[in-house]
C-alpha positions in Angstrom: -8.1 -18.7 -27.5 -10.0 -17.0 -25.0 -7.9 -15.5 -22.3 -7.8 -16.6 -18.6 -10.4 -13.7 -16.3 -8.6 -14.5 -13.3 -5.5 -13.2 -15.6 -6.4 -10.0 -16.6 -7.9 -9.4 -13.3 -4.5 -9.9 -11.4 -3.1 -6.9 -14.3 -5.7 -4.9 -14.2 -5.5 -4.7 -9.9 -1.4 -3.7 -10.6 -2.4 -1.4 -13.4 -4.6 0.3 -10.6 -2.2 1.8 -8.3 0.6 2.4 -11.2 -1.8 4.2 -13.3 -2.9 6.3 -10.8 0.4 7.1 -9.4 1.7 7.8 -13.0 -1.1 10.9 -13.3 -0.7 11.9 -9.6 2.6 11.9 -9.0 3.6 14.7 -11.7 1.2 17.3 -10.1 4.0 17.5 -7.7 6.4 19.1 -10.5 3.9 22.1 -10.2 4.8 22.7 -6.4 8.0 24.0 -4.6 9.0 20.9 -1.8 10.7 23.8 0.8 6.5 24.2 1.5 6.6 21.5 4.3 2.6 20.6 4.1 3.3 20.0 -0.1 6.4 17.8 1.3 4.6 16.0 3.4 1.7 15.4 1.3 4.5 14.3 -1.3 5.9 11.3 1.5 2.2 10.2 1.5 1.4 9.6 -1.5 4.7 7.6 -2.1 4.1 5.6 1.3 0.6 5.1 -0.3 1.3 3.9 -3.7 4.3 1.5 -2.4 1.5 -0.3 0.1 -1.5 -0.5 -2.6 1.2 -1.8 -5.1 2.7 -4.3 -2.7 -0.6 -5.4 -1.8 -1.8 -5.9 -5.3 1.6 -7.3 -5.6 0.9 -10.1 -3.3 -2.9 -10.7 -4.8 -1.4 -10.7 -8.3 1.5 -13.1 -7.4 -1.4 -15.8 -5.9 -4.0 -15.3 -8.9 -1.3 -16.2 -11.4 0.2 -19.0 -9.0 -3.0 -20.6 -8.2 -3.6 -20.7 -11.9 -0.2 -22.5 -12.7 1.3 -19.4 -14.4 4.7 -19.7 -11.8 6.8 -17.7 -14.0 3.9 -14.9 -14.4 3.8 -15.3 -10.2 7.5 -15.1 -10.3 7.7 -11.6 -12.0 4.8 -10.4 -10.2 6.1 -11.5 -6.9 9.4 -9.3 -8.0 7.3 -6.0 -8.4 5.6 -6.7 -4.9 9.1 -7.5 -3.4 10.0 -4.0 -5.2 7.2 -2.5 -3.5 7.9 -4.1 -0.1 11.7 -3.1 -0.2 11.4 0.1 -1.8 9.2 1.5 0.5 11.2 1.3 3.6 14.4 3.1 1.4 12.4 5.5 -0.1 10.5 6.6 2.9 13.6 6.6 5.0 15.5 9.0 2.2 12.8 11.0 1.9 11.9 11.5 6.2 16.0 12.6 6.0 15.3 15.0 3.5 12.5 16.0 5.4 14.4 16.3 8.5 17.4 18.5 6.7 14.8 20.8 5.1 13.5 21.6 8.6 17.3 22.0 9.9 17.4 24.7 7.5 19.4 22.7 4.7 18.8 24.6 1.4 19.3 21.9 -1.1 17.2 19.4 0.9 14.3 20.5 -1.9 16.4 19.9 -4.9 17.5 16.3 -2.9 13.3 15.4 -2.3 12.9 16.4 -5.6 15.8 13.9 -6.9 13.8 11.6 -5.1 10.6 12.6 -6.5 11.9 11.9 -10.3 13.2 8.9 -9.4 10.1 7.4 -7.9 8.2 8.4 -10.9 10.6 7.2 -13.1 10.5 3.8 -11.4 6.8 3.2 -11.5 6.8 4.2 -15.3 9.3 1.7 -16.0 7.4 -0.9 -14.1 4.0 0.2 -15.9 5.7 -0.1 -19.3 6.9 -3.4 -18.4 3.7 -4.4 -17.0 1.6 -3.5 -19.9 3.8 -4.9 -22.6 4.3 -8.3 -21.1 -0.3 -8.5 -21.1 -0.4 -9.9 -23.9 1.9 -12.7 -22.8 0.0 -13.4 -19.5 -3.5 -13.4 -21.2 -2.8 -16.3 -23.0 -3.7 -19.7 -21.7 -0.4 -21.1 -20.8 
């Protein structure tokens, strides 16, 4: 059997942004978060990967409905949902963080740094997920 191209193209656009953010994101670890332009650079590169994932999201969730594959669409549509949802939480925990840190709050650092684990920790979950279930979407249904 010779697996679907409009398939593997709808993984390999969500493996984009959660591979990248899986090497980028640890770089972070290296940095102290009480340096407010490392903070903020930290917030962007979250708000970043939650709207390229929740874009690639949506254009996963139509390639695989468009080729009949709804429960494929169904589990893609959850990470875009994830994406979508996540992003306004995380952004808003993180911007109070933010805001304590510069209210002179010492353990707002260790609280973005929380933060930081658990956003990482998230995306690899979602990666490993995402790559172990390929082998199920590349088959013709």
């Amino acid at each position: 059997m010779i697996p679907d191209p409009v398939v593997l193209f709808a993984a390999v656009i969500l493996l984009l942004p959660m591979g990248y953010f899986l090497l980028a994101a640890p770089a972070f670890l290296l940095v102290k978060l009480e340096i407010p332009a490392v903070a903020r650079l930290l917030r962007g590169v979250f708000n970043a990967y939650f709207v390229v994932l929740a874009i690639s999201g949506v254009i996963g969730t139509l390639a695989f409905a468009v080729e009949g594959r709804l429960g494929v669409a169904l589990g893609i549509g959850l990470i875009a949902a994830f994406a979508i949802l996540g992003r306004r939480w995380f952004l808003r925990q993180m911007d109070a963080e933010l805001n304590a840190r510069d209210a002179g709050d010492p353990d707002a650092a260790r609280r973005m740094r929380r933060l930081h684990w658990g956003g990482m920790l998230c995306n690899a979950l979602q990666l490993v997920a995402l790559v172990g279930s390929i082998p199920y979407m590349a088959t013709p249904a």
